[in-house]
PDB file of N, H, CA, C and O in Angstrom:
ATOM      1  N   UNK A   1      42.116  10.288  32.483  1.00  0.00           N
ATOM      2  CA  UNK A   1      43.309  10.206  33.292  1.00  0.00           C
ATOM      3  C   UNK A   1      44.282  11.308  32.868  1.00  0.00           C
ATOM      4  O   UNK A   1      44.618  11.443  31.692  1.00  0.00           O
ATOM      5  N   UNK A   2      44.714  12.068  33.828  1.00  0.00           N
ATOM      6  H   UNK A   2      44.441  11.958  34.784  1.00  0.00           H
ATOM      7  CA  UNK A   2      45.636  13.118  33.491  1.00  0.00           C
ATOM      8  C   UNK A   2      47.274  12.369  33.780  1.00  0.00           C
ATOM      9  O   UNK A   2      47.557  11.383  34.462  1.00  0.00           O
ATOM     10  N   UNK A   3      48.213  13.333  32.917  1.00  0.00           N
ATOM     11  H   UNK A   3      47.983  14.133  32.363  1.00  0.00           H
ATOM     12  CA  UNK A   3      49.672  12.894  33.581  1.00  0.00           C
ATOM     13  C   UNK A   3      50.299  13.563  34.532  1.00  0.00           C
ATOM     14  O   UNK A   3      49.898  14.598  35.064  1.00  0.00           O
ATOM     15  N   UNK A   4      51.672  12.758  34.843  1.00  0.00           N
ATOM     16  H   UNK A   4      51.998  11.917  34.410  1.00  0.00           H
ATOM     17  CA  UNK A   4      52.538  12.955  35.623  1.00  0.00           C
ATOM     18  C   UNK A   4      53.855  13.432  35.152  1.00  0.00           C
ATOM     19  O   UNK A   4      54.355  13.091  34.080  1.00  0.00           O
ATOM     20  N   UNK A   5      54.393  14.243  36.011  1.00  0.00           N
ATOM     21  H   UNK A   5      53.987  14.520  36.881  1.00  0.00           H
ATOM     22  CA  UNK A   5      55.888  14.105  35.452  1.00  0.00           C
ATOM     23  C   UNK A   5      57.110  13.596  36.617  1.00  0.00           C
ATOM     24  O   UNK A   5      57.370  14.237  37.635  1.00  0.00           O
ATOM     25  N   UNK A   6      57.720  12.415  36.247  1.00  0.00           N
ATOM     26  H   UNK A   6      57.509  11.894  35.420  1.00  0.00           H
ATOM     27  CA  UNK A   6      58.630  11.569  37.030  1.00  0.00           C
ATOM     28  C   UNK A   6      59.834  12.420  37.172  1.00  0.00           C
ATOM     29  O   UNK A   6      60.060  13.473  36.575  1.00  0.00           O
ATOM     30  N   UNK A   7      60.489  11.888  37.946  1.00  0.00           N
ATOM     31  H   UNK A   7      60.306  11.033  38.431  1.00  0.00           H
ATOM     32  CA  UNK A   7      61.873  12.215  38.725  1.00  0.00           C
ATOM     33  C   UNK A   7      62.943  12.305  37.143  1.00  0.00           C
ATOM     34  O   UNK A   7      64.036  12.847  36.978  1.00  0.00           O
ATOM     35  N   UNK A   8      62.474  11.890  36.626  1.00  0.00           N
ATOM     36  H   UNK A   8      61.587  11.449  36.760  1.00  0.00           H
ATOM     37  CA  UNK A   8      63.274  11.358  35.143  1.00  0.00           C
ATOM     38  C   UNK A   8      63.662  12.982  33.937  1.00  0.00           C
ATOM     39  O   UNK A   8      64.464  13.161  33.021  1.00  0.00           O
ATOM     40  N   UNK A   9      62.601  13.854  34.600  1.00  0.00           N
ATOM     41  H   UNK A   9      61.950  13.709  35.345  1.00  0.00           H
ATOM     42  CA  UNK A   9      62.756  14.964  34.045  1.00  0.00           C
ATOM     43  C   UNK A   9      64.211  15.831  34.277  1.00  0.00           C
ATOM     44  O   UNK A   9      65.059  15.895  35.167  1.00  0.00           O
ATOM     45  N   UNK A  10      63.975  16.493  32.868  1.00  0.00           N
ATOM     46  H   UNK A  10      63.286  16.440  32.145  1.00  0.00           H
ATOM     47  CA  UNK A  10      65.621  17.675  32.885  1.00  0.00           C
ATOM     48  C   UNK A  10      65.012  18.897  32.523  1.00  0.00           C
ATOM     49  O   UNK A  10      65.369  19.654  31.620  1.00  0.00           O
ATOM     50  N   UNK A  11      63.959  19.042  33.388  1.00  0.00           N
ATOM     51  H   UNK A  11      63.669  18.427  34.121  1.00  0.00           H
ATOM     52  CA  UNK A  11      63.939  20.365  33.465  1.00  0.00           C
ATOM     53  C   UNK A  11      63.757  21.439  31.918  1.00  0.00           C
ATOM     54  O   UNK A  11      63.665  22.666  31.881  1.00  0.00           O
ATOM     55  N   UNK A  12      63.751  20.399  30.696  1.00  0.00           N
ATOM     56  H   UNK A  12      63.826  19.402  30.726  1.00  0.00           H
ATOM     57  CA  UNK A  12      64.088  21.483  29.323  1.00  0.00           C
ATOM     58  C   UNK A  12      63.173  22.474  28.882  1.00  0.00           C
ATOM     59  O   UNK A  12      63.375  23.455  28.167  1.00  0.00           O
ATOM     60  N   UNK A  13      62.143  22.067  29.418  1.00  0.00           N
ATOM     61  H   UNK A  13      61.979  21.270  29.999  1.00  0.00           H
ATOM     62  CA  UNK A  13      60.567  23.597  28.939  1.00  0.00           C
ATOM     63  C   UNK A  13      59.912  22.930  27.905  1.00  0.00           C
ATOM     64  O   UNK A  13      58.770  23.313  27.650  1.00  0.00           O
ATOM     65  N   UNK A  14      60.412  21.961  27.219  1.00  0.00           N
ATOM     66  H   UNK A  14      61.340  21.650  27.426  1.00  0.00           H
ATOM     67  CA  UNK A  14      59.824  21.231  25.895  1.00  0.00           C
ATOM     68  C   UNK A  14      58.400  21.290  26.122  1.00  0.00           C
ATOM     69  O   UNK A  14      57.635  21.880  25.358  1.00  0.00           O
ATOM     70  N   UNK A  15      57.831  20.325  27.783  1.00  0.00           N
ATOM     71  H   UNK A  15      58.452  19.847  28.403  1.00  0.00           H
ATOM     72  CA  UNK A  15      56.650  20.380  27.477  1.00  0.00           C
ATOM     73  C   UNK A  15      55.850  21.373  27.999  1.00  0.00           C
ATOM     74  O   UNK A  15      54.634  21.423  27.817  1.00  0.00           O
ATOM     75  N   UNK A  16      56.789  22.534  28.943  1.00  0.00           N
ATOM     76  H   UNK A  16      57.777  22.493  29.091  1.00  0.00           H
ATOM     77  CA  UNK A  16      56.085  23.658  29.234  1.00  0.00           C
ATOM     78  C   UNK A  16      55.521  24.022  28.100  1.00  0.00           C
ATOM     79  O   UNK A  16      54.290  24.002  28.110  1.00  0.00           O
ATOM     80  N   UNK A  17      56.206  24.450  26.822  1.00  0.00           N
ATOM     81  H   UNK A  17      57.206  24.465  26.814  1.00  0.00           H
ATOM     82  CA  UNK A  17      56.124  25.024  26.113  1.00  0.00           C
ATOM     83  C   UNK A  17      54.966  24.376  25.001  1.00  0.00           C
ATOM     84  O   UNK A  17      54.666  24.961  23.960  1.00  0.00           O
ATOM     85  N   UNK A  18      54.547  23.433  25.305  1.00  0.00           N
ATOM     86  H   UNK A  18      54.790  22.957  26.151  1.00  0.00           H
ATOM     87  CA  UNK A  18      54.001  22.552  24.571  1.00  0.00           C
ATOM     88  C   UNK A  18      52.439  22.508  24.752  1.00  0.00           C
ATOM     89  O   UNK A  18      51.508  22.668  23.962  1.00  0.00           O
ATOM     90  N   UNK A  19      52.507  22.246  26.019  1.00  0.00           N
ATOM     91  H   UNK A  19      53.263  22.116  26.660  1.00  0.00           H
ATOM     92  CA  UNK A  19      50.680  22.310  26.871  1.00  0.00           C
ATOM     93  C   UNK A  19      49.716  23.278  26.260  1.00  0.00           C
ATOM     94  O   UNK A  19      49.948  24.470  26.458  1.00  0.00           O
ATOM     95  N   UNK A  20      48.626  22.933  25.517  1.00  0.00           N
ATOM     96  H   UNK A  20      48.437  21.964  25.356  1.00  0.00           H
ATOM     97  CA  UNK A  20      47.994  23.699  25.284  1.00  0.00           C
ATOM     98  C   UNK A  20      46.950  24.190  26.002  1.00  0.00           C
ATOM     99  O   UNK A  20      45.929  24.594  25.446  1.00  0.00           O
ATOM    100  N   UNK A  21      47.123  24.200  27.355  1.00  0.00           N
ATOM    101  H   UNK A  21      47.952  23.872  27.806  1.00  0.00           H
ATOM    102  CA  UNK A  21      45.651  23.774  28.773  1.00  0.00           C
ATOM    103  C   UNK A  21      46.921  25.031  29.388  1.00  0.00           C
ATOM    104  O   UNK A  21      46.430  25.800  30.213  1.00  0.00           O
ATOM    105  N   UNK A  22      47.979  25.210  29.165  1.00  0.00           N
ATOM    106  H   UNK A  22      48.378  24.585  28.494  1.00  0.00           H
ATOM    107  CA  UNK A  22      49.043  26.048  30.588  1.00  0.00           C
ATOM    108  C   UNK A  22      49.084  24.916  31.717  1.00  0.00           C
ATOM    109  O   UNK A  22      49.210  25.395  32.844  1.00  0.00           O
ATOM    110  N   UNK A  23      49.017  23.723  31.674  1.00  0.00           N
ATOM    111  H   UNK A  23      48.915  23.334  30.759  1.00  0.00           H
ATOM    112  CA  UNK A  23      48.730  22.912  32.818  1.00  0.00           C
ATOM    113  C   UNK A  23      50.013  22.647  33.245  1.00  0.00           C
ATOM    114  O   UNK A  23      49.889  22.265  34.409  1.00  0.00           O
ATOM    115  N   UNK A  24      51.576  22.639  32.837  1.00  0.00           N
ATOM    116  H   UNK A  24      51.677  22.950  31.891  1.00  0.00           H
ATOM    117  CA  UNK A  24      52.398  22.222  33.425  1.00  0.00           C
ATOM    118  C   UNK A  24      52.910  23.823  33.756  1.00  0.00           C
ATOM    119  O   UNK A  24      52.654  24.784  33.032  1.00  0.00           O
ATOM    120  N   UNK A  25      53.783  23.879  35.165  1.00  0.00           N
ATOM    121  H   UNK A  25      53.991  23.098  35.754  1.00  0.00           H
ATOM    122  CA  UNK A  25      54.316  24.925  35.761  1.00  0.00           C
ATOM    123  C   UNK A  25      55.632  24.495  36.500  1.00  0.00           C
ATOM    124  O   UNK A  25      56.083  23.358  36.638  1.00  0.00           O
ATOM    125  N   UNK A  26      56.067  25.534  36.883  1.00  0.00           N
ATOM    126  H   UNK A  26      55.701  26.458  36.771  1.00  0.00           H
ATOM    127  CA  UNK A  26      57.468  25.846  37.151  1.00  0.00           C
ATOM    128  C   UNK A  26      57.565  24.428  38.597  1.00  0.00           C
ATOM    129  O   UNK A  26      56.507  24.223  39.190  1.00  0.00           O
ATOM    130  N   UNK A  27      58.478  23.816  38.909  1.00  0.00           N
ATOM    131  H   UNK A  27      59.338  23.983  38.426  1.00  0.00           H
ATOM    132  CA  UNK A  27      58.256  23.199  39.940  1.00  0.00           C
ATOM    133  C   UNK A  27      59.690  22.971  40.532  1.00  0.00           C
ATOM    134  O   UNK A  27      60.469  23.504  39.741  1.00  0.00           O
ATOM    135  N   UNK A  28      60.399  22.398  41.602  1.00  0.00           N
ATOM    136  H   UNK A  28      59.766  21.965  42.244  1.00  0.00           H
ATOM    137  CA  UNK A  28      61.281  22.532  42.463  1.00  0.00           C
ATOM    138  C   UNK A  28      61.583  21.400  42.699  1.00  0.00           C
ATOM    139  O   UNK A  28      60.700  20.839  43.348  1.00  0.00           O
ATOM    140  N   UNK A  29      63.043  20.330  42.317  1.00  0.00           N
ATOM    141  H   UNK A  29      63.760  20.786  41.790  1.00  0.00           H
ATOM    142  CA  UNK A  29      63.395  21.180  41.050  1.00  0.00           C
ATOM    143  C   UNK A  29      63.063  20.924  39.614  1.00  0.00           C
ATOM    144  O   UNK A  29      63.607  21.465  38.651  1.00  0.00           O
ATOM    145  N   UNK A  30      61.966  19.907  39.582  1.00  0.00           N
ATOM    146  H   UNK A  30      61.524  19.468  40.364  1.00  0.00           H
ATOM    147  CA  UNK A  30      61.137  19.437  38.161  1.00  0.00           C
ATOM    148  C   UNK A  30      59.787  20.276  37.494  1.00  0.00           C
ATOM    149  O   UNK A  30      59.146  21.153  38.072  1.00  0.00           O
ATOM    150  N   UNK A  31      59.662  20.001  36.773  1.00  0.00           N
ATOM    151  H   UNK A  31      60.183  19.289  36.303  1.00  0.00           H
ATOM    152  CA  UNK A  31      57.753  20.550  36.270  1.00  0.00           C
ATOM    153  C   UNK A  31      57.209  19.902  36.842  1.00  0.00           C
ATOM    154  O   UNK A  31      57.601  18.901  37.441  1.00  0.00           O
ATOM    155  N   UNK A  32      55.625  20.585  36.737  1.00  0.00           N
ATOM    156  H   UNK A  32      55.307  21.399  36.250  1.00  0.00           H
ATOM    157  CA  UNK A  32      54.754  20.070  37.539  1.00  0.00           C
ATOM    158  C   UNK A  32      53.682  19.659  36.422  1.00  0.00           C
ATOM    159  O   UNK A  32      53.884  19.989  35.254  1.00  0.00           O
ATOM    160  N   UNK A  33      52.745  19.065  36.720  1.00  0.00           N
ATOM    161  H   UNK A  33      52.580  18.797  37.669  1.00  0.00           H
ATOM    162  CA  UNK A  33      51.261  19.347  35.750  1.00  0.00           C
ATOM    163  C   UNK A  33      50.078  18.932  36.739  1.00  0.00           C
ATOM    164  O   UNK A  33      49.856  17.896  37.365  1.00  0.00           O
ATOM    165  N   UNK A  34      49.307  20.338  36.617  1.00  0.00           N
ATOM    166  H   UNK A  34      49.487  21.180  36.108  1.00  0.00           H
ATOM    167  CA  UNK A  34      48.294  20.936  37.311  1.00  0.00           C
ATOM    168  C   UNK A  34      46.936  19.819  36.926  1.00  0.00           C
ATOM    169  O   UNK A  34      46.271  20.147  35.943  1.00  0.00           O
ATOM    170  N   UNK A  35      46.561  18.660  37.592  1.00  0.00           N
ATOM    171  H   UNK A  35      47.101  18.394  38.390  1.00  0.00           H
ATOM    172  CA  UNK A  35      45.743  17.855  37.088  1.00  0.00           C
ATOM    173  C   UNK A  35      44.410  18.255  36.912  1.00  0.00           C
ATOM    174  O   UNK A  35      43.582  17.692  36.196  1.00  0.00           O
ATOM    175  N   UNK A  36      44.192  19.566  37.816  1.00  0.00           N
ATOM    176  H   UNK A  36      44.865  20.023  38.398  1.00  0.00           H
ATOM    177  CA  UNK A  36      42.652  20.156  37.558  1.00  0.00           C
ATOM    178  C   UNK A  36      42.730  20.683  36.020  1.00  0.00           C
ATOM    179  O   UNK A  36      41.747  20.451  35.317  1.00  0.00           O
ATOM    180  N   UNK A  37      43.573  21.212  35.584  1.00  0.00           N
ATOM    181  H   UNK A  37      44.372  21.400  36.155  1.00  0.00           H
ATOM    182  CA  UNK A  37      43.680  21.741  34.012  1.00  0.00           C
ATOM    183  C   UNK A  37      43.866  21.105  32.998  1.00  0.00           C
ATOM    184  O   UNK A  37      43.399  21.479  31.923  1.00  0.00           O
ATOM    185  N   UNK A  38      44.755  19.751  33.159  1.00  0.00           N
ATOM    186  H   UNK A  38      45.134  19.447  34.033  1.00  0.00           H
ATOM    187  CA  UNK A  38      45.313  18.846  32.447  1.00  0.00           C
ATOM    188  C   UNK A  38      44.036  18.128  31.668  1.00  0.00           C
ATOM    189  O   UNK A  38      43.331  17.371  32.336  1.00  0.00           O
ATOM    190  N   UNK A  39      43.794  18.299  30.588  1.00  0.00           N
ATOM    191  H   UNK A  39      44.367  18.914  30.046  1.00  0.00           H
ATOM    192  CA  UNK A  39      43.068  18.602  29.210  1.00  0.00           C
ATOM    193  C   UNK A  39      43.260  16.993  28.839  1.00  0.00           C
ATOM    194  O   UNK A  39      42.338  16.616  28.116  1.00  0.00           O
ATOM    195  N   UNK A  40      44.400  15.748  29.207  1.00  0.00           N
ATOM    196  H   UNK A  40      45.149  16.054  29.795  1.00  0.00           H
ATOM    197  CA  UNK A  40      44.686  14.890  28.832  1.00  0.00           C
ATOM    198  C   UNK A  40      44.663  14.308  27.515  1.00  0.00           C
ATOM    199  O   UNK A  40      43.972  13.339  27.202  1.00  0.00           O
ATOM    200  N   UNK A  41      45.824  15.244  26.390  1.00  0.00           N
ATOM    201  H   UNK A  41      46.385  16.031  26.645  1.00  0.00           H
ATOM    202  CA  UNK A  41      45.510  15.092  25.286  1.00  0.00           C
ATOM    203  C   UNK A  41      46.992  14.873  25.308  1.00  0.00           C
ATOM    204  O   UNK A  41      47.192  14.392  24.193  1.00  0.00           O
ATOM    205  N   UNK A  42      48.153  14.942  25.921  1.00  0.00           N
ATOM    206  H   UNK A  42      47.990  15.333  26.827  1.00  0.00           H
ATOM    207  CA  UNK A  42      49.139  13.807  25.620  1.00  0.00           C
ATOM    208  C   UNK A  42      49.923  14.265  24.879  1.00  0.00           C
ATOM    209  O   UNK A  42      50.795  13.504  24.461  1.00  0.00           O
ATOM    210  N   UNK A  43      49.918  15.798  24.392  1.00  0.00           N
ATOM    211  H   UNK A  43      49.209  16.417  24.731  1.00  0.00           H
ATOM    212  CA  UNK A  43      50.995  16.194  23.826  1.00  0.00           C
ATOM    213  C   UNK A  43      52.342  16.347  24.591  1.00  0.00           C
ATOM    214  O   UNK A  43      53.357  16.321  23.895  1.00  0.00           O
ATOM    215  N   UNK A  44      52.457  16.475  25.697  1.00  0.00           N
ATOM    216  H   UNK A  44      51.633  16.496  26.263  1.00  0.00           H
ATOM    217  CA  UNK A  44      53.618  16.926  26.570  1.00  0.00           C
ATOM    218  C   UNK A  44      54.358  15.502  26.506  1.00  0.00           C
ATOM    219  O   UNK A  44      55.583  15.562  26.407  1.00  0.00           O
ATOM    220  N   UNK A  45      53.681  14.040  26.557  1.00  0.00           N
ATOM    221  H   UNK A  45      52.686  13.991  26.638  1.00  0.00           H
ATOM    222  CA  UNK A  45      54.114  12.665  26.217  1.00  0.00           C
ATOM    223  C   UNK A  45      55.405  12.633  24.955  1.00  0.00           C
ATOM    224  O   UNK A  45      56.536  12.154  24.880  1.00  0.00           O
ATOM    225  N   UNK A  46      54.495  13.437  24.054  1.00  0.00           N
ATOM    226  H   UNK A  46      53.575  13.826  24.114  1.00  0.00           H
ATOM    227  CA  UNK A  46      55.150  13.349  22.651  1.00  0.00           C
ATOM    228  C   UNK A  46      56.331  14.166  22.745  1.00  0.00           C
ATOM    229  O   UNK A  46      57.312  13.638  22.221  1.00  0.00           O
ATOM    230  N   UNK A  47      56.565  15.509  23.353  1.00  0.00           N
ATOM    231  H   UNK A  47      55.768  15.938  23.778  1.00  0.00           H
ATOM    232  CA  UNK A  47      57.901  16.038  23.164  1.00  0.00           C
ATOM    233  C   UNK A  47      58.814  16.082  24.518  1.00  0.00           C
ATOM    234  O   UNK A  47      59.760  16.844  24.717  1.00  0.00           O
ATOM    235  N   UNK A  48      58.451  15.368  25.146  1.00  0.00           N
ATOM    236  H   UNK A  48      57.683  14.749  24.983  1.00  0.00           H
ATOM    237  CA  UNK A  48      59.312  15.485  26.121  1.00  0.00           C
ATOM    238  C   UNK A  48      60.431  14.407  26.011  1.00  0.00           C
ATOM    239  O   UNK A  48      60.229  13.196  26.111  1.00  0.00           O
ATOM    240  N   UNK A  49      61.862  15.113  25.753  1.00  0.00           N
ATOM    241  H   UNK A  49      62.025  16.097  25.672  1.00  0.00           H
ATOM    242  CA  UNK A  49      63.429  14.371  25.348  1.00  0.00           C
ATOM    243  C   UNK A  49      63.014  13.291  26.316  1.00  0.00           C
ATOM    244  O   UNK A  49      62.507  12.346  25.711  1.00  0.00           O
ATOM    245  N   UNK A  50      63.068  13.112  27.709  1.00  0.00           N
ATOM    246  H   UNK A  50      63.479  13.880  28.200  1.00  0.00           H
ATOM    247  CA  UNK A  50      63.742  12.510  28.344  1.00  0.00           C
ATOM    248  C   UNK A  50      62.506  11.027  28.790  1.00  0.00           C
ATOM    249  O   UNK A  50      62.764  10.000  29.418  1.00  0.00           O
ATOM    250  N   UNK A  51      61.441  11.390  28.288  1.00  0.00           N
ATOM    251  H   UNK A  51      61.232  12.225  27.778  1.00  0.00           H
ATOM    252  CA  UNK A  51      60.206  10.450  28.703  1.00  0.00           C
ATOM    253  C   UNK A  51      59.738  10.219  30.367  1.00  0.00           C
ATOM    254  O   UNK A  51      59.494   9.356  31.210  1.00  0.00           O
ATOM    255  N   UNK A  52      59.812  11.547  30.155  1.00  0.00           N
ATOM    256  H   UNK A  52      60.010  12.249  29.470  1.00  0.00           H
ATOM    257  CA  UNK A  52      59.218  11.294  32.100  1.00  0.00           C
ATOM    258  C   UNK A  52      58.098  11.907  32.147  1.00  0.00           C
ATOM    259  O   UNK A  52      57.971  12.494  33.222  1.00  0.00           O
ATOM    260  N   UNK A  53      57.358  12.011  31.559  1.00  0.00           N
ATOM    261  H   UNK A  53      57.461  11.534  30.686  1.00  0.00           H
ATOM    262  CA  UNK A  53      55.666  12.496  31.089  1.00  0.00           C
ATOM    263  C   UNK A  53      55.274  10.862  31.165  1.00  0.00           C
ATOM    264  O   UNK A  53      55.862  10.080  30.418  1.00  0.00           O
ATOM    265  N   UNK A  54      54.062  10.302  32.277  1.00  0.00           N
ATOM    266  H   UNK A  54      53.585  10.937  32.884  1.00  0.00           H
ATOM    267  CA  UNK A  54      53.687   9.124  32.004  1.00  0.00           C
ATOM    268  C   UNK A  54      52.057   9.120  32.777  1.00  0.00           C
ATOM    269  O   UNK A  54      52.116   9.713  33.854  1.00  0.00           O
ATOM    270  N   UNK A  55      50.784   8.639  32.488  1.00  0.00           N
ATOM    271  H   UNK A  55      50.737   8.158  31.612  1.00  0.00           H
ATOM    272  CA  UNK A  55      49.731   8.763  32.588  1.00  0.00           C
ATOM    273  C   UNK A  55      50.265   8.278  34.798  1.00  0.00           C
ATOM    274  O   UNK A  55      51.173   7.726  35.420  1.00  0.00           O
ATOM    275  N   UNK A  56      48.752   9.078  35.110  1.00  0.00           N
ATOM    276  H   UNK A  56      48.014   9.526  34.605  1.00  0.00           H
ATOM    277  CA  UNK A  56      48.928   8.874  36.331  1.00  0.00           C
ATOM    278  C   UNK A  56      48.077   9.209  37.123  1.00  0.00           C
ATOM    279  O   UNK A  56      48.242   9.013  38.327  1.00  0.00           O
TER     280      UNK A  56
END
């Protein structure tokens, strides 16, 4: 199961910056994560401030 990122996001890059797959990208006006790439290893879960990274 890959994740999602909810309405709950602020936008901070935490888990851009985090993904080790490049699976999350720029998105309008939240991140996205690219589920064909999404590696589902759950790091973006762990640093994202606001907890809007949730399986999906």
């Amino acid at each position: 199961m890959t994740y999602k990122i909810t309405d709950e996001c602020i936008a901070c890059g935490s888990c851009l910056d985090s993904c080790p797959a490049e699976a999350i990208h720029d998105g309008d006006p939240i991140y996205k994560i690219d589920p064909s790439a999404c590696i589902d290893c759950g790091v973006c879960v762990d640093t994202c401030p606001s907890e809007a990274i949730v399986e999906g």
